[in-house]
N, C-alpha and C positions, 0 to 999 in steps of 0.2 A: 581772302584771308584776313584782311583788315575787317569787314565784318565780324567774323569770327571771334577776332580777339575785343571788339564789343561785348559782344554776348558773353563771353567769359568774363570780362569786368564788371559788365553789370550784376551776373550772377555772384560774385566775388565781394562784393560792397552792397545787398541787399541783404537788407533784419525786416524782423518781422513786429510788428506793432505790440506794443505789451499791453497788459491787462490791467484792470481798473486797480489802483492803490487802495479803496477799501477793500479789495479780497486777499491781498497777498501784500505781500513785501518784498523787498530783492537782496538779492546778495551776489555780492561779487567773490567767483572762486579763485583759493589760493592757490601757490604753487604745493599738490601735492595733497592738497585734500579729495576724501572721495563720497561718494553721494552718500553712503552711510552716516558719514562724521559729521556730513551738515544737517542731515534730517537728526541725527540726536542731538546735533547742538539747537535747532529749533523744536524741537521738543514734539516732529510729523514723522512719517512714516516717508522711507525711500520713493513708494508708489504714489506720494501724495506729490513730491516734488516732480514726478516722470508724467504727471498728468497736466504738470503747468507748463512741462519742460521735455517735450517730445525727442527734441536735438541729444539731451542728456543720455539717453540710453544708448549710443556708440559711443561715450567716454567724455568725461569733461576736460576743460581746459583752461590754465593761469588766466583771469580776468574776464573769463566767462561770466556772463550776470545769470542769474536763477531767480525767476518769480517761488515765493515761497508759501503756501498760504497761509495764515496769519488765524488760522481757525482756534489757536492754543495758545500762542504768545508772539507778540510783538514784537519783539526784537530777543537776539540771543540776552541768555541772560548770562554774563560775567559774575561769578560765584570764585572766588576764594574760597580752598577747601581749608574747614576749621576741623578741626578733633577737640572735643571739650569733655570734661567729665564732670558729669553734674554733683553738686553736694546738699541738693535741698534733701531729698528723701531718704537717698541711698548714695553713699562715697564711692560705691564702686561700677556706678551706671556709665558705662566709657560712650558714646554720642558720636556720630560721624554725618557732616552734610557731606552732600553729595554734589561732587564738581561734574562741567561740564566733559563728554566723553568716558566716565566714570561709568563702568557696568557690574554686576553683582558680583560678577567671577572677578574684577579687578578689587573689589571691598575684601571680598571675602576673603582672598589670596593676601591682601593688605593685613589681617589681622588675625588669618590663620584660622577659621571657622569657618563650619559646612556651610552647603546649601539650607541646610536643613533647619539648623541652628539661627541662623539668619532671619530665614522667614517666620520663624516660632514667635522670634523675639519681634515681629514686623509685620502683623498677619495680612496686612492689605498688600503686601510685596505679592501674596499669591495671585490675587485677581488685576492690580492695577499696574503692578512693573514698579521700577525703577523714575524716578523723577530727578531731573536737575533743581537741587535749589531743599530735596527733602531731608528730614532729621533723621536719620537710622540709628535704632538700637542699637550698641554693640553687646553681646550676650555677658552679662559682668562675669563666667568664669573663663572666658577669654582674656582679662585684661592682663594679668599675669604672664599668660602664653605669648602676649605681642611682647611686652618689654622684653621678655627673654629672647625674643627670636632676633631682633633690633638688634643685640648685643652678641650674638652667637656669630663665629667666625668656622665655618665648613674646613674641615680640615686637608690637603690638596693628597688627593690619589697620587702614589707613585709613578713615576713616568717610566714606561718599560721601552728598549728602545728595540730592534734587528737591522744588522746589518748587511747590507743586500750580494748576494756570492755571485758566482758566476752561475748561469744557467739558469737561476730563479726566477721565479716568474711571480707575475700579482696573484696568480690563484694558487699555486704552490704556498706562497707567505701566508695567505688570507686561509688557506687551510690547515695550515701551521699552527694558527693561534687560531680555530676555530671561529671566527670570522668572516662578515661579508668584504668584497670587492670596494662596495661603495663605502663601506666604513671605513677601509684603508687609503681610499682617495680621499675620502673628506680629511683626515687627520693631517695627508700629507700630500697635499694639491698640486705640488711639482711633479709629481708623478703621475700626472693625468697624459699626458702625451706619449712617456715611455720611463721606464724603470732603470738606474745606473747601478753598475754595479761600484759597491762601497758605499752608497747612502745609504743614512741611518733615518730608519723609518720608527714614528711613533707608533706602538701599538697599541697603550693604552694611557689610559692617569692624562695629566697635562705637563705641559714642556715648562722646566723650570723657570720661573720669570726673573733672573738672579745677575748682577754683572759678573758673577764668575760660577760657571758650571762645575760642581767639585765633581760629581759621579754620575754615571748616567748605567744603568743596568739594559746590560746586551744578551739579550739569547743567543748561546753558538752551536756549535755543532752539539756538542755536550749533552745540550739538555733538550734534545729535539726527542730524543724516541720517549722523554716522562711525558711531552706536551703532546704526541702523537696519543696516547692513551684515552686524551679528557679534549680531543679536537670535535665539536659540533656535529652532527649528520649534515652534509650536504647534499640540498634538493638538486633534482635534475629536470632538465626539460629537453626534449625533442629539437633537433633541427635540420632540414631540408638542403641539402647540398645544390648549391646552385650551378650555371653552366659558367665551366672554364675554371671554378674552382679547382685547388692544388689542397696537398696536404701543408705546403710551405703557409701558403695566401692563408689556409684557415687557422694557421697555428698565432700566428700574426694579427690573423680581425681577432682572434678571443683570447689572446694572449695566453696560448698555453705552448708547450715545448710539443712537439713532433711526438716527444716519446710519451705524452699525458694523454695527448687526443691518442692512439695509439692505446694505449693501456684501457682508454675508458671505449674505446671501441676497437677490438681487435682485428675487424674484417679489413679495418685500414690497410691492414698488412699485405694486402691486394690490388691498394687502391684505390685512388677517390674517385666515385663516379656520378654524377648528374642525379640528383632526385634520391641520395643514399638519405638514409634519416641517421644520424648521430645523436649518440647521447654529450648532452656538454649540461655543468656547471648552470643555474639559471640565474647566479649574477654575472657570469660571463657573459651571459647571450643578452643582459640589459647593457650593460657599462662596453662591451664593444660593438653589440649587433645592433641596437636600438638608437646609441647614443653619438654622434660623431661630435668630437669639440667644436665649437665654432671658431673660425679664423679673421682674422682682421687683413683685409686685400692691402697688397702692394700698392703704396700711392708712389713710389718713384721706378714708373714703366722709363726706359730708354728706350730710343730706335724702334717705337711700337708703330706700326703698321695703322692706319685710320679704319676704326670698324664703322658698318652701318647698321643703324638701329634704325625697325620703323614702329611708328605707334599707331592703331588703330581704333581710334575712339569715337563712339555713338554720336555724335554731335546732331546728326539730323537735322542739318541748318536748313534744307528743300524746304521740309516739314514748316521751321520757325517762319520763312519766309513766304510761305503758300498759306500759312493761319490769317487769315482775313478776319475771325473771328475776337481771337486774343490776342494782344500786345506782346512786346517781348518781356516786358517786366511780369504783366500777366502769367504768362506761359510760363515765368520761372515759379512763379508764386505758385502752381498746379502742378508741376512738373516737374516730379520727385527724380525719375531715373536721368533726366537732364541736368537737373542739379547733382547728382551723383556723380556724370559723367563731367564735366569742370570742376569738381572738388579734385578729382581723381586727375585730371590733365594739371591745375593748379601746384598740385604737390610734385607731378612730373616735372614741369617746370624748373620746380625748386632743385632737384636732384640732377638736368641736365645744366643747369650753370655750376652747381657744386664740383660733378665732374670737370669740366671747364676750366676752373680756377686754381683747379691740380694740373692743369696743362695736358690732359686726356683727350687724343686726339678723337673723337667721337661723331657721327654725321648722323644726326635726326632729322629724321622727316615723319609729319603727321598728317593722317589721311582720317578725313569725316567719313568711318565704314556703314553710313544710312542702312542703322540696321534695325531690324527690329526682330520677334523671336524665331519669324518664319522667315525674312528676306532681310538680303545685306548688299552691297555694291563692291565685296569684297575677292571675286573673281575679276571684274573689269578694273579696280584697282591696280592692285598686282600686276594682271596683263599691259595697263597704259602706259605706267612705269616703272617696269623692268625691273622687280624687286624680288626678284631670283636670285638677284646676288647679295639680297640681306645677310648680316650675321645674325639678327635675332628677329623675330616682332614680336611686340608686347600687345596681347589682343587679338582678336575682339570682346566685347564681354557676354555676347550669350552664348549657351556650350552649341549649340547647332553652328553660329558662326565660327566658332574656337578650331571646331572637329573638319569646318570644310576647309579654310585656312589652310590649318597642320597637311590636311591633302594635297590640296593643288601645291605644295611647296614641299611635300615629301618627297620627291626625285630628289631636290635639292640637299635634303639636309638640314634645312634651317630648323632652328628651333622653335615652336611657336610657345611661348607663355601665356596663359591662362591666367588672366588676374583677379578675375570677380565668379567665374563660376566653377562648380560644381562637380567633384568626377563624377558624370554619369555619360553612357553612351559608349560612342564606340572610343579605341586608344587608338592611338598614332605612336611611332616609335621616336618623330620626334616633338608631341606634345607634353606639355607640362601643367600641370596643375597642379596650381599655390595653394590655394583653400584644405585643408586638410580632411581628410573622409571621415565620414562618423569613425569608420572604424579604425581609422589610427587616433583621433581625441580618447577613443575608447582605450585601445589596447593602451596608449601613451599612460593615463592615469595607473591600471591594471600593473604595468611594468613597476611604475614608480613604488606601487606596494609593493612589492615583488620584492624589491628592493633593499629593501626596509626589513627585510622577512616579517611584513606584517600578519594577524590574523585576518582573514579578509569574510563579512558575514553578507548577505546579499538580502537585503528587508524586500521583496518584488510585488508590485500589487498584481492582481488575479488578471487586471487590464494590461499589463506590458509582460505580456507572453512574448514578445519577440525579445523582449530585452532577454529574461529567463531562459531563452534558448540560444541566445547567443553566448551567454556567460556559461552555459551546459557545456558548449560546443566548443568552447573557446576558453575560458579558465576554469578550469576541472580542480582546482585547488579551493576556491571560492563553496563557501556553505553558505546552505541557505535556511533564513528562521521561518516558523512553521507560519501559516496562516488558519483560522480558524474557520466553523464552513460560513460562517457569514461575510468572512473576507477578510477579517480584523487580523490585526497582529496577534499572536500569543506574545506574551512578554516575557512568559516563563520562558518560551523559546529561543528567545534571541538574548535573555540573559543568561542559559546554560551553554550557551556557543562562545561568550565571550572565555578569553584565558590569560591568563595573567605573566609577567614578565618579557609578553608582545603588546604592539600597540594594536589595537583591537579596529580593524577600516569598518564603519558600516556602510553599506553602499546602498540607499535609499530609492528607488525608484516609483514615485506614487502621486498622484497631484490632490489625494484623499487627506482632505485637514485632518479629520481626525485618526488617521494610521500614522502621518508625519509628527502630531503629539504625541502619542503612543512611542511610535522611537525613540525621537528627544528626552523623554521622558525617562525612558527604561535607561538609555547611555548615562543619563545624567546623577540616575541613582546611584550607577555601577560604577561615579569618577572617582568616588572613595577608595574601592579597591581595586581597579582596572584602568589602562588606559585607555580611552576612545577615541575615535574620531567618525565625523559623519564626513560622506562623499556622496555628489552625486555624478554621474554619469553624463548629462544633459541640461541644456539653462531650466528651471523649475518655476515659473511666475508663481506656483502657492506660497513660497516662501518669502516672496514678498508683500504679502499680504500683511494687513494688521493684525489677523488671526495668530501667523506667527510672533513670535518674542526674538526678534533681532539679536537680543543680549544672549539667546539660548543658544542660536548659531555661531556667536564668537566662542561664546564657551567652548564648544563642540570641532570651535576650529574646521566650520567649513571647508571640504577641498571639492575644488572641482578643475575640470580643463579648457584651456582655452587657447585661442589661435592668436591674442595679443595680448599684451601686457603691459603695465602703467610704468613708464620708463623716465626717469628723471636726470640722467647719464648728464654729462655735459656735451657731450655729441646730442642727444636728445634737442636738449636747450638749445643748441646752438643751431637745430635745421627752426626750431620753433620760432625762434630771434627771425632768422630769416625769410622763415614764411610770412611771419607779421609784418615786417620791411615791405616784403616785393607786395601784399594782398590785404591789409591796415583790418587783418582779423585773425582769428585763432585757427588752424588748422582741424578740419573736420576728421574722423577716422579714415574717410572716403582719400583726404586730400592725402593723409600720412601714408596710408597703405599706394595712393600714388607715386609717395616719392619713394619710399620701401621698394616698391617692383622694379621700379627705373634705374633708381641708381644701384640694387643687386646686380641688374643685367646688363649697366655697363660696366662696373669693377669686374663683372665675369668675363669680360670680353676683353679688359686690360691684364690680364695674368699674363698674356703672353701663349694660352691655351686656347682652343674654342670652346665655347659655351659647354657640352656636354662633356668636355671634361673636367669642367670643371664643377659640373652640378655632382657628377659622378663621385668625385674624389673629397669636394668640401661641402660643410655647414655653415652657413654664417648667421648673423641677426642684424638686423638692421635696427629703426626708433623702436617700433611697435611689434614687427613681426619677425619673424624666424622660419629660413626657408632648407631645410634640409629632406634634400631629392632623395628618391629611390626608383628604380626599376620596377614597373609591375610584372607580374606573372603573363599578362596579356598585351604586354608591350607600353610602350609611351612610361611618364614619370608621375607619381604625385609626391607629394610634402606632407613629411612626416613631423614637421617641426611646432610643436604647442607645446604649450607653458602649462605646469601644472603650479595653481593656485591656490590660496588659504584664506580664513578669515582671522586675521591677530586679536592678540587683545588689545592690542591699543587702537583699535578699528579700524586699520588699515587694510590692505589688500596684499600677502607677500607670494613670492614665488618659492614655494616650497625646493629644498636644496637635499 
């Protein structure tokens, strides 16, 4: 064991040698910057920094150094942005340099002129971009239009408010004032867990900002059947009655009364039975079938009982110590999924003293599962030490070892968790699997528009027929723009799909440069009078290319899905603080998503419940990840939980709300 915990330090406190200071230059990352914001502030492409900086693409971190190359300029440039107006030719030439992190959509927005207008006045804007440090025309009959806008004060929409009666419900109200579900939660966020009766809910305008409220306007009984008149169509969608469902259980997951699900389905009146298809509400079937709140665990258990957790991680020490050929430093230096595996126990680590220090009575034991894709030592484990009577284990990490695991310990009951791979294979009733499947990253984004009651248009290249038929098969709301027979986009196409008074998703799927300009292009003509946004489906390396225009993507507000997310929390900071303390380096994605799995599955084991029921009943998030369980159709569990994402205009990364 003392071996062991060698090889984990050594791996723990090894860097890698950096590259000659004539090619590049360095930089130390802040808290909270992201690989975008520095390749515009060195004036290089994202992929230019991921070439220096392999480590970089699972996420950076406070004080991380970055080789940078130096092929364009030397050090960032610090630019104070000036606005000046010239008077030698012409008095009404207005002039803008261009500060660092500064992009054409944040100019133009800045001064109230198009895209169009911009580049007129800037003809090189079209082939060379944006620069830090350049002079921009501003179009002289704009200059008028900014002063006025500096001084214009938006006048505040009235605030309408409803009072909540008895029996009402969130989709009763939200149908009331023709309205989604998710619009009435965001307005009034207390009401995400459950609805009181006598709260006053905003419905629309903003809540007066005043120390004394004189009036507030309530719709009552009164004037419900004028607003029934002019109440929105509400869409509907399909849903599958599961086993053991009630008419009670289901009024409760989608918040509607007995007598609504009943009305919108009359066979009820019989009966709920296993596999019935229901029509329900489709922001009902996001905001309670898709969505669970996440909860924050009990840290004051009394009288808890001592669980045991075991962890089974690859270590393959036989292997380190049977290498006659390579060193152990060596072997780390070549030995990617080794290193993976002590990032991943490192951050475990940090999550079983965390527990600890709450006074969580917890009993860890770690076993080297010498495994590799075809063989593991993961039966004679078990068997030599009697860990039949685990509450959980965490591991192994290939899905072959995962799947035989979950077996030999299914008499038992235990839970097996799945931390690094993949649902594929057979289910177990009781494995788990963290990783989330393509096809909840999928459906998870799809929902989110949904949501939104967005327009949703689907750009699919001729090569990703499977995506095209999953979207057939699967969102039947979603249109698709024409292709032409050479393959090309029509534009005329996917500009007569857009519509106005929705925000317009376009859902891209293509790794073809020139069909991905072609979109940008068509959305970016159409922001005059539509809203847009691009999405994709899956990570896209063309878009990271120099071919693309960076700036064109923020514009466009990038969304896409993802299994983690750049978390700055004070909880964040403070496992960060600690991993730095106990390992004198930054935590690798490997290490976070270590301490993530661990310490979820021991606060699940301190509720006071067992593990599965408590997967069954909560959500939570932990630094990085987000693990909300579900039941498959074919037994065992996966994780529904991923973050849908954006690109801002201030070059940030946010988590669309």
């Amino acid at each position: 064991m003392r071996y062991l915990f060698t090889i984990c330090f050594a791996a723990l406190f090894f860097t890698f040698s950096s590259f000659s200071q004539a090619k590049s230059v360095t930089h130390k990352v802040e808290s909270g910057e992201t690989i975008t914001q520095i390749a515009q502030k060195y004036n290089v492409s994202p992929n230019d920094i991921y070439r220096l900086n392999p480590d970089a693409i699972i996420g950076l971190k406070p004080n991380m150094v970055l080789l940078i190359p130096n092929k364009v300029s030397k050090t960032p440039t610090d630019v104070k942005s000036k606005i000046t107006i010239s008077t030698k030719n012409n008095p009404t030439v207005l002039t803008h340099k261009v500060e660092p992190k500064e992009t054409l959509f944040s100019i133009e927005k800045k001064y109230g002129i198009s895209d169009e207008a911009l580049k007129k006045a800037n003809p090189e804007l079209e082939n060379l971009g944006i620069k830090i440090g350049q002079t921009l025309t501003i179009p002289s009959n704009t200059v008028t239009k900014f002063a006025v806008s500096k001084t214009t004060i938006p006048s505040q929409e009235k605030a309408v408010y409803h009072e909540v009666l008895p029996k009402e419900t969130k989709f009763s109200i939200a149908k009331l004032y023709g309205i989604t579900i998710a619009d009435l939660e965001k307005r009034n966020s207390e009401i995400i867990p459950n609805l009181t009766i006598g709260y006053k809910l905003l419905i629309k305008g903003s809540p007066l900002k005043l120390d004394k409220i004189v009036a507030v306007e309530t719709i009552n009984e009164i004037e419900k059947p004028i607003l029934d008149k002019v109440v929105k169509q509400i869409e509907y969608s399909n849903y599958e009655v599961l086993s053991k469902e009630t008419l009670y259980s289901l009024s409760k997951k989608f918040d509607l009364t007995t007598d609504e699900l009943i009305k919108l389905n009359p066979k009820l009146e019989n009966g709920v039975k296993e596999g019935m298809v229901l029509k329900l509400p489709s922001t009902t079937l996001i905001s309670k079938e898709m969505k669970k709140v996440p909860v924050i665990f009990s840290k004051n258990i009394e009288n808890l009982t001592q669980k045991k957790l075991v962890l089974l991680l690859p270590f393959n020490v036989s292997k380190i110590e049977g290498d006659t050929i390579n060193s152990t430093s060596a072997r780390l230096k070549k030995d990617k999924f080794l290193n993976m595996t002590i990032d991943f126990y490192s951050g475990a680590l940090v999550a079983i003293d965390s527990v600890k220090s709450l006074g969580i009575p917890i009993d860890v034991k770690i076993f080297d599962s010498e495994e590799t894709k075809a063989t593991s030592n993961i039966p004679t484990i078990i068997k030599e030490n009697h860990l039949e009577d685990a509450d959980a284990i965490v591991g192994p990490f290939y899905q072959s070892n995962v799947e035989k695991t979950a077996e030999i310990v299914s008499k038992n009951n235990i839970p097996v968790i799945s931390p690094l791979s993949k649902d594929i294979g057979t289910s177990y009733p009781n494995l788990y699997q963290t990783i989330p499947t393509l096809d909840s990253t999928r459906k998870a984004i799809f929902d989110f528009m949904s949501s939104k009651s967005g327009n949703s248009i689907a750009v699919i290249d001729k090569k990703k027929e499977s995506v095209r038929q999953y979207i057939k098969e699967n969102q039947k709301q979603v249109k698709f723009a024409t292709l032409l027979e050479n393959g090309s986009l029509s534009a005329e196409s996917l500009k007569g799909l857009f519509v106005k008074d929705k925000i317009n998703y376009v859902i891209l799927e293509t790794t073809n440069t020139g069909m991905i300009k072609a979109t940008m292009n068509t959305m970016l003509g159409a922001m005059a009078n539509f809203k847009v946004q691009l999405v994709i489906l899956s990570p896209n390396e063309t878009l990271d290319t120099d071919e693309i225009d960076f700036g064109n993507l923020v514009k466009l507000k990038l969304m896409y899905s993802s299994m983690t997310r750049e978390n700055k929390s004070p909880e964040a900071l403070v496992f960060e603080n600690e991993y730095r303390k106990q390992n004198n380096s930054n935590p690798s994605a490997f290490a976070t998503r270590g301490f993530d799995i661990t310490f979820d599955t021991m606060m699940r084991l301190s509720q006071g419940k067992s593990y599965h029921e408590e997967a069954e009943s909560i959500a939570t998030e932990q630094v990085d990840n987000k693990f909300e369980f579900y039941r498959k159709s074919d037994g065992g569990y996966a994780n529904k939980g991923v973050y849908i994402l954006y690109y801002d205009t201030d070059l940030t990364i946010k988590e669309a709300k």
